[in-house]
GUMI-764881 format. One record per residue (C-alpha): residue number from 0; residue in one letter; x, y, z. Coordinates in Angstrom, 1 decimal, padded with zeros to 4 digits. Layout:
<rs>
{nr NUM, rest a, X X, Y Y, Z Z};
...
</rs>
This chain:
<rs>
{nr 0, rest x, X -073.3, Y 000.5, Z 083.6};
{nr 1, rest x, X -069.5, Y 000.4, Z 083.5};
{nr 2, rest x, X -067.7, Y 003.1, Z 081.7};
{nr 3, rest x, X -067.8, Y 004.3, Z 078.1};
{nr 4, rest x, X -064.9, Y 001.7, Z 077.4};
{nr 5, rest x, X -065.9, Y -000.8, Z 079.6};
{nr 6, rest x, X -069.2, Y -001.4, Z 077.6};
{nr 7, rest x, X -067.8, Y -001.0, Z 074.0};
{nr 8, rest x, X -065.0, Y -004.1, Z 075.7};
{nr 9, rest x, X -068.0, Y -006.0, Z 076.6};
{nr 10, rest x, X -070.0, Y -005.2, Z 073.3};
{nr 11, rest x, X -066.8, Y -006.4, Z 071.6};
{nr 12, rest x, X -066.5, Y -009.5, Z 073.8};
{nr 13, rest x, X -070.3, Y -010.4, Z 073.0};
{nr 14, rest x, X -069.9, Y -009.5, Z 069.6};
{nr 15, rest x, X -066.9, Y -012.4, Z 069.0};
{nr 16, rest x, X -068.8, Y -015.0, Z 071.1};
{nr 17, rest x, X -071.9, Y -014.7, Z 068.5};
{nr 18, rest x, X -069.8, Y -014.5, Z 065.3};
{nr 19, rest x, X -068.1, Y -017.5, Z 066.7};
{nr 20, rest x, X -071.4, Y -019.6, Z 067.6};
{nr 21, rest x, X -072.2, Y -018.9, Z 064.3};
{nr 22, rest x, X -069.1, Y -020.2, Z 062.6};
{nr 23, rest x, X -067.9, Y -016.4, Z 061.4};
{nr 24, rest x, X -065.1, Y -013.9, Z 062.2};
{nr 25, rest x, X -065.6, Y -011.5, Z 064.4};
{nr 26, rest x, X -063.7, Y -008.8, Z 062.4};
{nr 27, rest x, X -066.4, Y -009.7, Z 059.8};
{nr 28, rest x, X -069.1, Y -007.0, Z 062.0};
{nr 29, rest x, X -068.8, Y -003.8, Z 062.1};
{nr 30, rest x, X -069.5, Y -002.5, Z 065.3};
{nr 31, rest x, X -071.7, Y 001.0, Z 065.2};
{nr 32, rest x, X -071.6, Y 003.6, Z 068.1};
{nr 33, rest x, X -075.2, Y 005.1, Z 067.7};
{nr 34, rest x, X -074.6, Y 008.6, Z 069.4};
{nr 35, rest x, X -078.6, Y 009.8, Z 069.4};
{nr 36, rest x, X -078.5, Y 012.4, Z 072.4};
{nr 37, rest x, X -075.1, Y 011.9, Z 073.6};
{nr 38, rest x, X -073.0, Y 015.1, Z 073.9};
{nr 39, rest x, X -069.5, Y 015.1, Z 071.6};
{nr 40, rest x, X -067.6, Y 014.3, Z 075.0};
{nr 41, rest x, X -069.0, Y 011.5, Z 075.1};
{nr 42, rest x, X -068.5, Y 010.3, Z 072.0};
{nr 43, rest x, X -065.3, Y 011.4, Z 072.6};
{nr 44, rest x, X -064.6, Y 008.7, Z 075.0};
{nr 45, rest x, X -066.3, Y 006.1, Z 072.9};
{nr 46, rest x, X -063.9, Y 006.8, Z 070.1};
{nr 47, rest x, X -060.3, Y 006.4, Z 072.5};
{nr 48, rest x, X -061.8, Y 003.1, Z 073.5};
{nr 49, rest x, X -061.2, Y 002.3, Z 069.5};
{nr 50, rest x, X -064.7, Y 003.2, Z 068.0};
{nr 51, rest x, X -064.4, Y 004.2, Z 064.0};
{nr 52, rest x, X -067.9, Y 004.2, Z 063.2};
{nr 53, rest x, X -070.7, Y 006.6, Z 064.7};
{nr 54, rest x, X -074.5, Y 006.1, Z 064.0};
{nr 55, rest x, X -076.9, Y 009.6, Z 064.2};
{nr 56, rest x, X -080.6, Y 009.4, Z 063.4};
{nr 57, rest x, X -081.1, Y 013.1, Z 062.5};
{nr 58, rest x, X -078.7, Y 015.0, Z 059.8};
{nr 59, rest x, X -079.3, Y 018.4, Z 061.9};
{nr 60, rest x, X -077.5, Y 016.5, Z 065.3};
{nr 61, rest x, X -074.7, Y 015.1, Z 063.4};
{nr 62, rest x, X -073.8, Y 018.2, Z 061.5};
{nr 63, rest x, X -073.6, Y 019.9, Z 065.0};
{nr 64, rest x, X -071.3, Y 017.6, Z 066.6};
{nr 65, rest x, X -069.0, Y 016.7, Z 063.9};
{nr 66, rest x, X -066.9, Y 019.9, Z 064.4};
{nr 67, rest x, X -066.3, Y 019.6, Z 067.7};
{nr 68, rest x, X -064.6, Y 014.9, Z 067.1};
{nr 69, rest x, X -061.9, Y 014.4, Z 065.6};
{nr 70, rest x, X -061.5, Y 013.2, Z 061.2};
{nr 71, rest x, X -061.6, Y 010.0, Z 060.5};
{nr 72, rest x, X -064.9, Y 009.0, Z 062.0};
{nr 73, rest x, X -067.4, Y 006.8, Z 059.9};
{nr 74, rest x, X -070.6, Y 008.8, Z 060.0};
{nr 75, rest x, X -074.0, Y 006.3, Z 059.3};
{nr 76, rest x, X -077.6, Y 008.2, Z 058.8};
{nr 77, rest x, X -079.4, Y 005.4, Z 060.5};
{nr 78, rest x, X -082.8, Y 007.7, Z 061.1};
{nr 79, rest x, X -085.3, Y 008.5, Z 058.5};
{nr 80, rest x, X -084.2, Y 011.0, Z 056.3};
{nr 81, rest x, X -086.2, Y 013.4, Z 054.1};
{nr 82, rest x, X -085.4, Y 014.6, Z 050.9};
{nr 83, rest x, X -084.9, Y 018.2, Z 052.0};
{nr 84, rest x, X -082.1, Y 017.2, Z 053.9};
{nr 85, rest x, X -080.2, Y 015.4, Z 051.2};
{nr 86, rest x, X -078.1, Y 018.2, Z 050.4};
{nr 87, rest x, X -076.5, Y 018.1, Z 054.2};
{nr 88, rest x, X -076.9, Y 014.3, Z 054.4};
{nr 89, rest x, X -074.4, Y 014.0, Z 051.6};
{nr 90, rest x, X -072.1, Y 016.4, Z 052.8};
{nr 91, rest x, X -071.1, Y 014.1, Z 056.5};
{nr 92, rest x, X -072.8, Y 010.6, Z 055.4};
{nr 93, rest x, X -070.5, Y 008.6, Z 053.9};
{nr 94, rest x, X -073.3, Y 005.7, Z 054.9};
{nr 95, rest x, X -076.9, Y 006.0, Z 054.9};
{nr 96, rest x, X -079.0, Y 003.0, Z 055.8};
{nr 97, rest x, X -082.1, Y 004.5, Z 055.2};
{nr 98, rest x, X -083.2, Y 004.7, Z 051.9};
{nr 99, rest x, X -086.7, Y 003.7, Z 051.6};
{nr 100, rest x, X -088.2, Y 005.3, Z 048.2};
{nr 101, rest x, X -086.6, Y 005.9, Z 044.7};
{nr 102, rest x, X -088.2, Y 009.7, Z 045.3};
{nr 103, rest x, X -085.5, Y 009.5, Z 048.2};
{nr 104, rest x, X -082.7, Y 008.0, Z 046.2};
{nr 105, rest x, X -083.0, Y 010.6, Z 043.2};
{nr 106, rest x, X -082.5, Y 013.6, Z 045.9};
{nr 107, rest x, X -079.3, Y 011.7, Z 047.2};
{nr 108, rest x, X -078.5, Y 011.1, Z 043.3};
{nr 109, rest x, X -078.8, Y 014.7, Z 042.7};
{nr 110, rest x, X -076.9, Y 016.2, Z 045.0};
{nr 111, rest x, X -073.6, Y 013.6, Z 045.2};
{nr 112, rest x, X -073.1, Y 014.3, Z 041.9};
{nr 113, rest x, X -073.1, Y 017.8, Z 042.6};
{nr 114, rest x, X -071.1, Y 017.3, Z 045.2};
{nr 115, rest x, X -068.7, Y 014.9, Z 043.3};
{nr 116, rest x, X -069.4, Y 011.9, Z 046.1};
{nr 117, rest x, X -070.9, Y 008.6, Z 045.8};
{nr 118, rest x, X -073.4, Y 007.5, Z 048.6};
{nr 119, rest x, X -073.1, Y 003.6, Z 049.8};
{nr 120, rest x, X -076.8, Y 003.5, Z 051.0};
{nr 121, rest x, X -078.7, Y 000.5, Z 052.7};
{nr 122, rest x, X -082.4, Y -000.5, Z 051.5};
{nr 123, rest x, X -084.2, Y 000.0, Z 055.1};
{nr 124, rest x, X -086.9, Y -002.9, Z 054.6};
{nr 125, rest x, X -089.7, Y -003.0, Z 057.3};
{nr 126, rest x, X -089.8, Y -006.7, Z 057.6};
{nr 127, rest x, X -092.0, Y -006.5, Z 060.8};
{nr 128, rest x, X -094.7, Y -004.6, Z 059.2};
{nr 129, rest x, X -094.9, Y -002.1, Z 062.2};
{nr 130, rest x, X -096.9, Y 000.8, Z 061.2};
{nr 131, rest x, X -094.8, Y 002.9, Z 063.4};
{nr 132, rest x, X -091.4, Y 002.2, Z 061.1};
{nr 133, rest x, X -089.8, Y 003.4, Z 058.1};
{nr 134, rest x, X -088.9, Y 001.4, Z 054.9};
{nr 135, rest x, X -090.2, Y -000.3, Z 052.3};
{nr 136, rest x, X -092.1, Y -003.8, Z 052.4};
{nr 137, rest x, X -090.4, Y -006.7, Z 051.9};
{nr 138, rest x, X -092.6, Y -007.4, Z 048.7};
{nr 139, rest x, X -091.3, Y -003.8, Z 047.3};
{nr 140, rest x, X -087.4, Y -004.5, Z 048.4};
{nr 141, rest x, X -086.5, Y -006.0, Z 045.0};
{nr 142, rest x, X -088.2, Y -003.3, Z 042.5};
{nr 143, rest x, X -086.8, Y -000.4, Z 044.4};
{nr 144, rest x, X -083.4, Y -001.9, Z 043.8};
{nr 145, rest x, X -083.9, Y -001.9, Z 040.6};
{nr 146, rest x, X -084.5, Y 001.4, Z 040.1};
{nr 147, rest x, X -081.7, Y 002.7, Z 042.5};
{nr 148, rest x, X -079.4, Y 000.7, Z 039.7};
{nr 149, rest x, X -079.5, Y 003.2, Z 037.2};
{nr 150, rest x, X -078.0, Y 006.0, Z 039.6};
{nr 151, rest x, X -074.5, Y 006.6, Z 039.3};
{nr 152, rest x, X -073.5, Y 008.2, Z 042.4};
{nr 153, rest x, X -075.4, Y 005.8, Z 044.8};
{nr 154, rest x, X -074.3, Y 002.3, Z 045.4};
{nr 155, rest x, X -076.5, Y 000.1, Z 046.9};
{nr 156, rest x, X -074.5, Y -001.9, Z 050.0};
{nr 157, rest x, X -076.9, Y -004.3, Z 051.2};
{nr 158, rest x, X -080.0, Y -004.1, Z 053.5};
{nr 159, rest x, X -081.1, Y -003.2, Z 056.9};
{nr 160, rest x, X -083.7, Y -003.5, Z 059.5};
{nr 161, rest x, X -085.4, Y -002.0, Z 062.7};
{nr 162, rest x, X -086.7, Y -005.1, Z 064.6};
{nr 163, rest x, X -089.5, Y -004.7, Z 066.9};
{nr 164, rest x, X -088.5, Y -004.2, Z 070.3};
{nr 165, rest x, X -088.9, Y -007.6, Z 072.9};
{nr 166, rest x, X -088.2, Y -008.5, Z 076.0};
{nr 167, rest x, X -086.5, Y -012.1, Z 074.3};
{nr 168, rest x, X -084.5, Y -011.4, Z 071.6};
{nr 169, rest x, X -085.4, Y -015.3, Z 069.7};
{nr 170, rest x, X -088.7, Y -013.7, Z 068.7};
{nr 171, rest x, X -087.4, Y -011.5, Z 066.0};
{nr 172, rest x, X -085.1, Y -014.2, Z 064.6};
{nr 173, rest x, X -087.9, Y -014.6, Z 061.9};
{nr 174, rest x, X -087.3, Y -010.9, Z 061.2};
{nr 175, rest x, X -083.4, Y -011.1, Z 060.6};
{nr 176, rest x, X -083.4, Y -014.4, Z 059.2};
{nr 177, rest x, X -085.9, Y -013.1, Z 056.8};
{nr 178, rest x, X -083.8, Y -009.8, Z 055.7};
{nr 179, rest x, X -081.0, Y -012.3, Z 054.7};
{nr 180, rest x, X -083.1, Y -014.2, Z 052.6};
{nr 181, rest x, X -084.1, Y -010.6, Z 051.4};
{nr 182, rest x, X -080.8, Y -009.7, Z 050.6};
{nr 183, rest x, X -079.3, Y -013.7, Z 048.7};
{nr 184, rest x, X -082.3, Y -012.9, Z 046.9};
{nr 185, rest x, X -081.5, Y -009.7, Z 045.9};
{nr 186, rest x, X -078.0, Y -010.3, Z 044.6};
{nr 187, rest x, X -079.1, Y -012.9, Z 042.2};
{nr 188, rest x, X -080.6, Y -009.7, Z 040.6};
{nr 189, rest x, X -077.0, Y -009.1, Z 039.7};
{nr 190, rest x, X -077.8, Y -005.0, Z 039.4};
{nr 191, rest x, X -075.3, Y -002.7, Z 038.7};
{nr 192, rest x, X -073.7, Y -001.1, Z 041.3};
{nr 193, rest x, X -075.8, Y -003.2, Z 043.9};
{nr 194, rest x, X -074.1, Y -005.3, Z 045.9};
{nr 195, rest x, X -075.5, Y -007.6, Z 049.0};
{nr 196, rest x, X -072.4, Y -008.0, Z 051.1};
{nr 197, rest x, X -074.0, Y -005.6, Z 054.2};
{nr 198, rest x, X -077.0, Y -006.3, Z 056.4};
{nr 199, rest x, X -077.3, Y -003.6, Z 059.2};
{nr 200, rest x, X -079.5, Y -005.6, Z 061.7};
{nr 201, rest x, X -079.3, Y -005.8, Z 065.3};
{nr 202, rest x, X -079.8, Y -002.8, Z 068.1};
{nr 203, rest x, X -078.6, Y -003.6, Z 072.0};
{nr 204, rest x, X -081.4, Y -005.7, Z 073.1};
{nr 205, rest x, X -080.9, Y -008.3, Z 070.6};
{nr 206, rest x, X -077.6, Y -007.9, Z 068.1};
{nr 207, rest x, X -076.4, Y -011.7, Z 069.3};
{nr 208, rest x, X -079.4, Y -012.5, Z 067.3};
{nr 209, rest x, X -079.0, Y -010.9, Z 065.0};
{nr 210, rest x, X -075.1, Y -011.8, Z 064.4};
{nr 211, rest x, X -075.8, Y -015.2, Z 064.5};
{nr 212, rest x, X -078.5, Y -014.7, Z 061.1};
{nr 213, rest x, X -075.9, Y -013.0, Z 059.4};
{nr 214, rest x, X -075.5, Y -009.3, Z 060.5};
{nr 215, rest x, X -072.5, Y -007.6, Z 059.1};
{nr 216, rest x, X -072.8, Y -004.1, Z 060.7};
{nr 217, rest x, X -074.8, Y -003.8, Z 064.5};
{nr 218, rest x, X -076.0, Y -000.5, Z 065.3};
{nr 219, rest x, X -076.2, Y -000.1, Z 069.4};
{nr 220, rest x, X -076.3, Y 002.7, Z 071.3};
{nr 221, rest x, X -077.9, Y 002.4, Z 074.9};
{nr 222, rest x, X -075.6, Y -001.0, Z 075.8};
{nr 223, rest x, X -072.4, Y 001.4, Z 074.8};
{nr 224, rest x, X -073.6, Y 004.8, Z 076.4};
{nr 225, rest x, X -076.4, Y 003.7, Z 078.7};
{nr 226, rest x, X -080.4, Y 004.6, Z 078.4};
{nr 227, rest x, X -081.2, Y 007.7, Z 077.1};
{nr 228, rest x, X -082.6, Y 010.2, Z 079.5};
</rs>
């Protein structure tokens, strides 16, 4: 592994190539830094190499880090999130890709309008079927939309996806091809204040992939900051 910048210039550099294969614009993906673990020094040196966007899976990490980088940061809740932690999720997360019950989306409801914020929130669909993920099955995806659509202080962004983890990123193609589908499906709905123009798909072992089936926002961690220890 290079340096901090080094690796978000080379993440950058295969990000382009795949948009480009696939006939789109590589300002078009949103690159996300996912921070899980690394200390705010760190990060630190992810952000002067031009990172705005900073994933966190746990609401409790986040909240200790954030006052130690500078404003202006894009915070994503990319982990699981339980309702208890709502409250704090709204106060940092402008982004949470996560949402994966209407039990879940009421708490968020309830406490950005307390808060006077609106949520953009992802639908986390478990396309795999892995027992060991979160989110909702693809078969559930559509009716949970429709009951985030009467909430006025969440807006529904798009979908995203935790592939399974392989050594050859072609064999969860299937699995981001089939979000997509998830999502072109989902905006004929035509819901208020649901729109389909995100898919958060892709992780460092396989975000080319994942690009080239129509990821808008690519969540990597370990290819930016190296394997966790």
């Amino acid at each position: 592994m290079g340096t901090v910048a080094d690796n978000v210039a080379a993440v950058r550099e295969r990000i382009a190539e795949a948009a480009l294969r696939s006939g789109r614009r590589p300002e078009d993906i949103r690159l996300i830094a996912v921070t899980k673990t690394v200390s705010p020094e760190v990060i630190g040196q992810a952000l002067a190499a031009g990172i705005t966007d900073v994933g966190e899976n746990r609401v409790q990490e986040a909240l200790g880090k954030a006052p130690a980088l500078p404003a202006g940061i894009t915070w994503h809740l990319i982990g699981h999130l339980q309702t208890n932690k709502a409250k704090q999720a709204v106060q940092l997360f402008p982004w949470v890709h996560s949402l994966d019950s209407l039990h879940l989306a009421q708490a968020l409801e309830k406490r950005a309008a307390a808060a006077g914020v609106r949520v953009k929130c992802l639908v986390e669909v478990n396309v795999a079927g892995e027992a060991s993920k979160h989110g909702v099955r693809p078969e559930e995806a559509l009716k949970l939309l429709e009951g985030v659509a009467a909430l006025e202080h969440i807006e529904v962004r798009g979908l995203m996806t935790v592939a399974p983890y392989v050594t050859d990123p072609e064999e969860v193609r299937p699995v981001f091809r089939e979000l997509a589908a998830l999502a072109r499906q989902a905006a004929e709905l035509k819901l208020p204040q649901v729109t389909m123009t995100e898919l958060s798909m892709g992780m460092s072992g396989d975000f080319e992939v994942a690009i080239e089936e129509g990821a808008t926002m690519v969540r990597i961690g370990t290819a930016i900051f190296g394997r966790r220890s």
